[in-house]
C-alpha positions in Angstrom: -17.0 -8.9 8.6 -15.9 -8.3 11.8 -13.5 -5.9 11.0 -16.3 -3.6 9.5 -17.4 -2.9 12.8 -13.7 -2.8 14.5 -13.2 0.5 11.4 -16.7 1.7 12.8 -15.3 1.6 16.5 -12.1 3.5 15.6 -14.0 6.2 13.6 -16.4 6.8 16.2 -14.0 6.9 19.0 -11.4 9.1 17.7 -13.1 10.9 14.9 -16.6 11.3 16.3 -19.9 9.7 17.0 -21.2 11.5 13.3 -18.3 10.4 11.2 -19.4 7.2 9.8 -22.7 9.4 8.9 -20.6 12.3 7.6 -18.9 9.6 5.1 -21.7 8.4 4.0 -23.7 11.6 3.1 -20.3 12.0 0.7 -20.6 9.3 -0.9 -20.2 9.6 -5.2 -20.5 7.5 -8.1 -16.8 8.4 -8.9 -14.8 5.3 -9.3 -12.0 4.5 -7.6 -9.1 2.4 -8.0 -7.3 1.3 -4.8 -4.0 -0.4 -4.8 -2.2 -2.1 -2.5 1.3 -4.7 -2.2 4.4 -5.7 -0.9 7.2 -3.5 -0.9 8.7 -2.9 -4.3 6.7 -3.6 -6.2 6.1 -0.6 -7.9 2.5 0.6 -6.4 3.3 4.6 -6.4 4.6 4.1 -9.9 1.6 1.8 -11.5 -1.2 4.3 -9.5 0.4 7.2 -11.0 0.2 5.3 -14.6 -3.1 4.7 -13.8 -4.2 7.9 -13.2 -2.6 9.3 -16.1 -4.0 6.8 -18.5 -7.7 7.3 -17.1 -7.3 10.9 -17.3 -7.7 10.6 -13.4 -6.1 11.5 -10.1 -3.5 9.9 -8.1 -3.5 9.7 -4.0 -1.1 8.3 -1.9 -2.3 7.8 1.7 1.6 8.3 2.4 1.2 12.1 1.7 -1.3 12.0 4.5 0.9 9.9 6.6 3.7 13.0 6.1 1.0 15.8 6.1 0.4 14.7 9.8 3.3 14.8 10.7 4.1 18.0 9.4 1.2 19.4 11.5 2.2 17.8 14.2 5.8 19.5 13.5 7.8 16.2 14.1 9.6 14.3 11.4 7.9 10.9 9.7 10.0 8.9 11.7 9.2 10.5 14.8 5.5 9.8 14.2 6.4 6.2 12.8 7.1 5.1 16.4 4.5 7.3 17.7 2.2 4.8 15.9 3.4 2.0 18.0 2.4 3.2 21.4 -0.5 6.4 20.4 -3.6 5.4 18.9 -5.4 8.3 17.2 -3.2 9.5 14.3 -3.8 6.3 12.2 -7.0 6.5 12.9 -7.1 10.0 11.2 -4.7 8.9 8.4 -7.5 6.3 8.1 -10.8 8.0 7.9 -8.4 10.6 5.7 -8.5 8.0 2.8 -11.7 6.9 3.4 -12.5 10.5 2.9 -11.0 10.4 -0.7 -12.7 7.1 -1.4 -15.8 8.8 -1.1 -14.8 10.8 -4.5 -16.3 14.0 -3.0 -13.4 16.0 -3.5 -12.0 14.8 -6.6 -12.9 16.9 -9.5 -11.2 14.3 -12.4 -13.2 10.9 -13.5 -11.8 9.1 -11.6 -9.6 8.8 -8.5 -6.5 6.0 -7.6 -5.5 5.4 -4.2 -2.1 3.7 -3.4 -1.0 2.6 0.4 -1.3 -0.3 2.1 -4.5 -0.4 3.7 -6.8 1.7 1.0 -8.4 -1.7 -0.1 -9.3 -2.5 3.5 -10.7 1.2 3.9 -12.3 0.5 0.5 -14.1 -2.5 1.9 -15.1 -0.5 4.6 -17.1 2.6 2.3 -18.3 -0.2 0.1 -20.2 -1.4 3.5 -21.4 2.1 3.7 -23.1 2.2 -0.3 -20.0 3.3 -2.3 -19.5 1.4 -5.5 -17.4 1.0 -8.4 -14.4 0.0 -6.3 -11.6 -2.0 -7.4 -9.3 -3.0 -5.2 -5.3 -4.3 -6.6 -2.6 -6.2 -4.7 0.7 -6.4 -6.1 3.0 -8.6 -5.0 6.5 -10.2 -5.5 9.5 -12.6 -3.4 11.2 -11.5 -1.0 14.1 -12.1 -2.9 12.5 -9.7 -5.9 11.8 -7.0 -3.1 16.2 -7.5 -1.9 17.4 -7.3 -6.0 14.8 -3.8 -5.9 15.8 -2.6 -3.1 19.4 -3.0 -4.0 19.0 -1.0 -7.4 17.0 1.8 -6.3 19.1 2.2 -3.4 22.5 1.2 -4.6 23.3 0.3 -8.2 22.3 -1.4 -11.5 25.2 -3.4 -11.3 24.7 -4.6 -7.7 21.2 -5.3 -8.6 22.6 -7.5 -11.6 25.1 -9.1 -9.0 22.6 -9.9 -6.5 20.4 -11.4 -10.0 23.1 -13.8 -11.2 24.4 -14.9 -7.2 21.1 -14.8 -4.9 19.5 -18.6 -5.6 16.1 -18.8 -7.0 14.3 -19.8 -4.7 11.5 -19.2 -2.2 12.8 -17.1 0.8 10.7 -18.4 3.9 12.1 -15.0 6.1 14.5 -12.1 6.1 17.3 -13.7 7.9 18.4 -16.5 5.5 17.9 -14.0 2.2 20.8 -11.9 4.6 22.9 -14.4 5.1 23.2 -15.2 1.0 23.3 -11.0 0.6 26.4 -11.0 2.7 28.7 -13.3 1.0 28.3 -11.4 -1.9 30.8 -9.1 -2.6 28.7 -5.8 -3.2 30.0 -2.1 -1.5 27.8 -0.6 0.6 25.3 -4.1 -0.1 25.0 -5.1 3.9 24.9 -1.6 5.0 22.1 -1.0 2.6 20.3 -4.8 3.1 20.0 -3.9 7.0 17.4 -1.0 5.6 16.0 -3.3 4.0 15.3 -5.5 6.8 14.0 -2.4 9.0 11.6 -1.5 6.0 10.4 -5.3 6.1 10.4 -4.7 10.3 8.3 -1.8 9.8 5.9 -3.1 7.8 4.7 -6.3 10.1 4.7 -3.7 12.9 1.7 -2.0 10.5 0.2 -5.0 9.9 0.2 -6.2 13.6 -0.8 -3.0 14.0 -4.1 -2.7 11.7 -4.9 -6.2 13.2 -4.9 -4.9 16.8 -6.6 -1.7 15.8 -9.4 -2.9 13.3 -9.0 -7.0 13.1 -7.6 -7.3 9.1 -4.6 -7.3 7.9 -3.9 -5.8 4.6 -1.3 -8.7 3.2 -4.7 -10.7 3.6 -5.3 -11.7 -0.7 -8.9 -12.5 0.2 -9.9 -9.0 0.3 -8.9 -7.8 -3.3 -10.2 -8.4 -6.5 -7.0 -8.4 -8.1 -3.7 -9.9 -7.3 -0.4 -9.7 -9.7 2.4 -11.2 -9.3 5.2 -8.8 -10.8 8.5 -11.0 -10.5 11.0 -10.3 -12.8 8.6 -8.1 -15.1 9.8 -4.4 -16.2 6.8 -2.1 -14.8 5.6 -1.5 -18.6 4.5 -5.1 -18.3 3.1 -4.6 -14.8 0.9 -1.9 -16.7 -0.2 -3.6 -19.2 -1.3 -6.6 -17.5 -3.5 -4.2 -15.3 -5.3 -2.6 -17.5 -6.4 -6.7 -19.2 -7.1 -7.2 -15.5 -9.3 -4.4 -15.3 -11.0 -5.0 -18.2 -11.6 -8.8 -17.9 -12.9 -8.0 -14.1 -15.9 -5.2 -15.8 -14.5 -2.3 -13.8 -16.4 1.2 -15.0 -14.2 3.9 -15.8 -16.8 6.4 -16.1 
């Protein structure tokens, strides 16, 4: 895989010529559980479900993300666009997770890792002798990600608007799921669907991003064992249908 060796590249360059060694002398039997997705779709929420189920422990590599910053002593979106023209702080964020994939450092059974590349990085330590991964994509429309997005950040009843008025149908790009958000007569709704589009902007700026840096990119289905779909289900359902997932696919809790 030749983004194996592009991960190798990056940790050797920015982190040091001993690092991929350093990672692999920490590797443990612990397993690990590393979940990825659109936006939306409920990842922080099913990891943390996860981790409380399995009596394990949850990690999001977006806590490192703001733990750099915070050292750095700029704010998250300062270093945000940082990203786009300074190599080196992903990198860290990166061999970070890595870090926790190794299981090293968790003292419960188990350890679950949400953020978007953790699968990727997963791939990478399973390259290096770490086993008992299993790697989860979740995934929804874009029009499932707009109704979300409106009822976390607006209302339940502009969530139910948007429901009964957006067509069903598949949205090929952001721009013509706007248009149909800005007939409809929500307050705050366009003000709050432009975020929504800059989320979406930031997120293929990552991608682009990890593909420039390493040669994958994460929204890539091929390199997880387990993709769900979570369209108009309630995240109890998204839950259950994991754990039948993870125990058709074999995965080892212990």
């Amino acid at each position: 895989m030749d983004y194996i060796s592009g991960i190798e590249s990056a940790f050797k360059t920015y982190i040091g010529k001993n690092s991929i060694d350093k990672l692999r002398e920490r590797i443990t039997s612990k397993p690990m559980i590393l979940i990825a997705g659109d936006q939306l779709t409920g990842k922080s929420t099913q990891a943390k479900n996860l981790a409380d189920f399995f009596n394990g422990s949850f990690h999001s590599v977006g806590a490192l993300f703001r733990e750099a910053a915070k050292n750095r002593g700029i704010t998250v979106a300062e270093q945000a666009k940082l990203l786009l023209v300074e190599r080196g702080i992903d990198v860290e964020i990166d061999y970070k997770t890595c870090q926790v994939i190794t299981g090293a450092d968790i003292d419960s059974r188990l350890g679950v890792v949400e953020g978007r590349q953790p699968a990727y990085m997963g791939n990478f330590m399973a390259s290096l002798g770490k086993k008992n991964l299993i790697r989860l994509y979740l995934q929804c429309s874009i029009r499932e990600q707009a109704l979300r997005f409106l009822r976390r950040e607006v209302s339940e009843d502009a969530y139910l608007v948007g429901k009964e008025q957006i067509p069903e149908k598949d949205y090929k790009n952001l721009e013509s799921l706007n248009a149909v958000i800005e007939t409809l007569d929500l307050v705050q709704g366009e003000e709050v669907m432009s975020e929504f589009v800059e989320n979406q902007s930031r997120d293929e700026d990552d991608r682009h991003r990890y593909s420039g840096l390493y040669g994958f990119d994460y929204g890539n289905l091929e390199g997880y064992d387990i993709v769900l779909n979570t369209n108009d289900k309630e995240p109890n359902t998204v839950f259950q249908e994991i754990l039948e997932k993870l125990e058709e696919s074999g995965f080892r809790t212990n």
